[in-house]
C-alpha positions in Angstrom: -30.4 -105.4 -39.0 -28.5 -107.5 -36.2 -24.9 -107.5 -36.8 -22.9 -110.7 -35.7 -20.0 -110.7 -33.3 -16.5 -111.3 -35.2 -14.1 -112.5 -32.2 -10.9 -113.9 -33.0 -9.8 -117.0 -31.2 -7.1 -119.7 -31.8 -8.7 -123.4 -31.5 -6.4 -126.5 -31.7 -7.2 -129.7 -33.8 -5.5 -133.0 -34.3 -3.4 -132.6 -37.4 -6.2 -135.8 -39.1 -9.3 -134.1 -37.8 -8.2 -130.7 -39.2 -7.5 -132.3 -42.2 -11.2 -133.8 -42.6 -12.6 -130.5 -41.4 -10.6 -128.8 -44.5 -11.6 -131.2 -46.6 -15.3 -130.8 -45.7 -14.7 -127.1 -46.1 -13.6 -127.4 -49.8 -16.0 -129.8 -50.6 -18.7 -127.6 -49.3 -17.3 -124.3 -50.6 -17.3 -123.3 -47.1 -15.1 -121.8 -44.8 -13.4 -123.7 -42.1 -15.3 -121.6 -39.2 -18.4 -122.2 -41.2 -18.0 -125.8 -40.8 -17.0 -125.7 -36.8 -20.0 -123.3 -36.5 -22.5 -125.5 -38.3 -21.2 -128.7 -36.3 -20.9 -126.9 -32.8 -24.8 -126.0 -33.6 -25.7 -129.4 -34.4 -23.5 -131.5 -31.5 -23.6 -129.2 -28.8 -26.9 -131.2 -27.1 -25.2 -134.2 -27.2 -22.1 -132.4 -25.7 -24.1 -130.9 -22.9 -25.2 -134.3 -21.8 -21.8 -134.7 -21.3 -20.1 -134.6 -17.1 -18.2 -132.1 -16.1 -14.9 -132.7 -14.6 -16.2 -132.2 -11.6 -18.8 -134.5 -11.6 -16.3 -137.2 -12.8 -15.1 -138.7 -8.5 -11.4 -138.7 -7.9 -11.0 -142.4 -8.4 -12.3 -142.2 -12.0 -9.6 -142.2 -14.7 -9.6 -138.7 -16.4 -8.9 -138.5 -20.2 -5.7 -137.9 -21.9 -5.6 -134.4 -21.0 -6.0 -134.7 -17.3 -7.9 -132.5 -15.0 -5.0 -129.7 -15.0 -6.3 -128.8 -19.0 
């Protein structure tokens, strides 16, 4: 039987988008990491479609993070 690889990490959310992501959870009876997993699984095509920063040219505008995040 596989066993499944428990690593720790810290993630960050906007206070509202944690809040909708608990909310999902307790609707669900689920756990918040369930809920991250099940969307990273389901999004993560779309987000690979997505540039890298650098693919994004110098005069673009970056987002609100900046290219130093």
């Amino acid at each position: 039987m596989a066993t499944s690889d428990k690593r720790k990490q810290s993630l960050y959310f906007p206070e509202e988008m944690l809040k909708e992501i608990q909310h999902e959870a307790t609707r669900q009876d689920r756990s918040l990491s369930w809920i991250v997993q099940k969307a990273w699984k389901l999004a993560r095509r779309e987000i690979m479609k997505f540039p890298s920063v650098n693919d994004i040219e110098d005069d673009m505008e970056d987002d609100h993070r900046g290219k130093a995040e």
